[in-house]
N, C-alpha and C positions, 0 to 999 in steps of 0.2 A: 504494500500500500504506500502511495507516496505522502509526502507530507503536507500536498496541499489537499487530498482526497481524507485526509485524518483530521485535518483544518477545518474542511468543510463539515466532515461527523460532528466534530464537537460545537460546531456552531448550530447545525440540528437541534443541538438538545435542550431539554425544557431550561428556559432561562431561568426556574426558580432551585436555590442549590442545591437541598432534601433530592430533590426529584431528577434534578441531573446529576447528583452524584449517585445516586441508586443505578441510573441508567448508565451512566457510566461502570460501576462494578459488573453490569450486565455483559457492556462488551469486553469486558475486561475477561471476564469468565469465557466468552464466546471465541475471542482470541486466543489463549491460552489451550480451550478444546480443538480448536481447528488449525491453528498454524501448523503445518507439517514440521517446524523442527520442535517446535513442544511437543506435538503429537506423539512423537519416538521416545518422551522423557515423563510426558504426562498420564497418569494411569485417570484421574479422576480429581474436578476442578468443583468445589462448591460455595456458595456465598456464607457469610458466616450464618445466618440464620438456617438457611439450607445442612449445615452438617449437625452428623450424631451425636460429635465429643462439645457441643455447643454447653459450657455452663451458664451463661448470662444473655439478656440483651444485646448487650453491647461491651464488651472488651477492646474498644482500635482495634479488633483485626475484620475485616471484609469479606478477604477467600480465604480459601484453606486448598492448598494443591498438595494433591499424592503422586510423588511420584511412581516410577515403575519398581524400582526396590524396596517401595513401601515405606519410603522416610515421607514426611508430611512436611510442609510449609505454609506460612503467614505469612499475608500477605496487606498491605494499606494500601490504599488506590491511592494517597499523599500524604506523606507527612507532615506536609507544612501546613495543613487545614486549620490546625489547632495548636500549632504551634508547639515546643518543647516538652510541654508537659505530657501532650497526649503521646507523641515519638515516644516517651520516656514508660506510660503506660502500657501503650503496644508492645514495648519492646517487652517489657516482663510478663505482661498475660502472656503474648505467643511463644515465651521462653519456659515461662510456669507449664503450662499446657501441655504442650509438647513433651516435655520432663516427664511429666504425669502419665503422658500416655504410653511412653516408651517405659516407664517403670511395673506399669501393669500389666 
């Protein structure tokens, strides 16, 4: 995709920021399933609400991607949304998390 075709996506989207940034993790996830080199690394891509190991609302993290050897990752659609504090939250819920799941 070039970057004025990616330009134009984001300028599609609903100007209100709740709603474009929802649609934005959409294609975020839609990417990540369909890009042929993620594809070879991707086993399974879900939004945070979408997965099993979900404990909260809301923790900063967005996706959660599995890859093909079964390791997971977290994922933020931006950091800077919210600035330091929430980088600083995300970064230990998807570090807690993760720990936990691999300890079980």
């Amino acid at each position: 995709m070039s970057s004025s075709t990616f330009s134009r996506l984001l300028q599609a989207l609903d100007p209100r920021a709740e709603v474009r940034f929802r649609e934005f993790e959409q294609i975020c996830k839609w990417f990540l399933t369909n890009d042929p080199l993620y594809q070879r690394q991707i086993r399974r891509v879900w939004l945070w609400d979408e997965w099993p190991g979900r404990w909260g609302a809301d923790a900063g993290i967005d996706l959660v991607v599995e890859d093909r050897a079964g390791g997971q990752w977290a994922s933020r659609r931006s950091a800077s949304v919210h600035g330091r504090t929430r980088l600083r939250r995300f970064v230990r819920c998807s570090r807690d998390s993760l720990q936990a799941i691999e300890a079980s």
